[in-house]
C-alpha positions as CSV (number, residue, x, y, z in Angstrom):
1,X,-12.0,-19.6,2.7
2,X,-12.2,-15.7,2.3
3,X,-15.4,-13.6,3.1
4,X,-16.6,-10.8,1.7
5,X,-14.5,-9.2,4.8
6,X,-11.2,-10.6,4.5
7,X,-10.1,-7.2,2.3
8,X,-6.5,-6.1,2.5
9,X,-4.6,-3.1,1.0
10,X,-1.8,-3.6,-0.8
11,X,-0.3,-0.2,0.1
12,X,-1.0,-1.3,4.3
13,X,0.6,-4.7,3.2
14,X,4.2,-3.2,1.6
15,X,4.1,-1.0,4.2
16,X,4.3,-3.3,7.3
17,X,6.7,-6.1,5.5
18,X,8.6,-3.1,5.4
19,X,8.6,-2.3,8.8
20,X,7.5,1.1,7.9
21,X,4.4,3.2,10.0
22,X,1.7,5.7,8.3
23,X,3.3,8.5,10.4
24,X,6.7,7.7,8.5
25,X,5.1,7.2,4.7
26,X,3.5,10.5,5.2
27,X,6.4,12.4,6.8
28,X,8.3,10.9,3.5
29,X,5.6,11.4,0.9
30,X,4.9,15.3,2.8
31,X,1.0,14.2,3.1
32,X,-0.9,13.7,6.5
33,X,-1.6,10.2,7.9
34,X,-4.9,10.7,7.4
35,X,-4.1,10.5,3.4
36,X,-2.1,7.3,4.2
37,X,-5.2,5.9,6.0
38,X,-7.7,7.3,3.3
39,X,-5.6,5.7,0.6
40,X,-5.4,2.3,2.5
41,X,-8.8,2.1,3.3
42,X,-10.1,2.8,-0.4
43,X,-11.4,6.2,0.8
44,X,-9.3,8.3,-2.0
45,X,-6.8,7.7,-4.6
46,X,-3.2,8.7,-4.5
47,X,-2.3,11.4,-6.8
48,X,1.5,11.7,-6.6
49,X,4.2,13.8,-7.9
50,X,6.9,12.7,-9.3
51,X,8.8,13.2,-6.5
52,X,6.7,11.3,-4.5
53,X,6.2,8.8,-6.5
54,X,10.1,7.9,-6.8
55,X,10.2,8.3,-2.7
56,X,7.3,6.2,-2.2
57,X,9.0,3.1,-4.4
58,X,12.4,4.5,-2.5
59,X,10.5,4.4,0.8
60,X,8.7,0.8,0.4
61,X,12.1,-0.5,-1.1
62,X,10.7,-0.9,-4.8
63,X,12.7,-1.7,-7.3
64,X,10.2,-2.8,-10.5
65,X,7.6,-0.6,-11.3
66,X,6.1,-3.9,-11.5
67,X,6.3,-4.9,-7.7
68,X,3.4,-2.0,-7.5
69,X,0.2,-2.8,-7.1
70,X,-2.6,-1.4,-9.3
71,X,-4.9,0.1,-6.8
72,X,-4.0,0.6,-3.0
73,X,-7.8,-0.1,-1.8
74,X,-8.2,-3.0,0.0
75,X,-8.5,-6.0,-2.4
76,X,-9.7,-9.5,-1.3
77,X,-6.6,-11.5,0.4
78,X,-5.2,-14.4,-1.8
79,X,-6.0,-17.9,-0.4
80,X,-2.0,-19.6,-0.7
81,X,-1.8,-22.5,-3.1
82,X,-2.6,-26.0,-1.6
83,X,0.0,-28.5,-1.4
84,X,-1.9,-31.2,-3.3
């Protein structure tokens, strides 16, 4: 059962399924890590480019606009299904 603590961002989530760190998102997207951190940890919003926004789907190997999530602050981790 999930706590009040068991938060996850989506953004921090993509990005290590992907393999990818905070120092290589930034370097892609041109922003610091500290934005990276700030956007993962709920502490700002991203306000992309257009640019950026087409390397950051390019980046975490996007393909639907869909696969996005709506907000990159941490969001209270899913319980999985049970196998009833």
């Amino acid at each position: 059962m999930n706590t009040d603590t068991d938060l996850e961002s989506p953004l921090m989530r993509l990005r290590t399924l992907r393999r990818i760190t905070q120092r290589e998102l930034a370097d892609a997207l041109n922003v610091s890590v500290t934005t990276i951190k700030n956007w993962e940890s709920g502490r700002s919003v991203p306000t992309l480019s257009i640019g950026q926004f087409k390397t950051l789907m390019k980046t975490l190997r996007i393909k639907n606009i869909e696969e996005l999530p709506d907000s990159f602050a941490p969001q209270p981790i899913e319980d999985p299904p049970d196998d009833d």
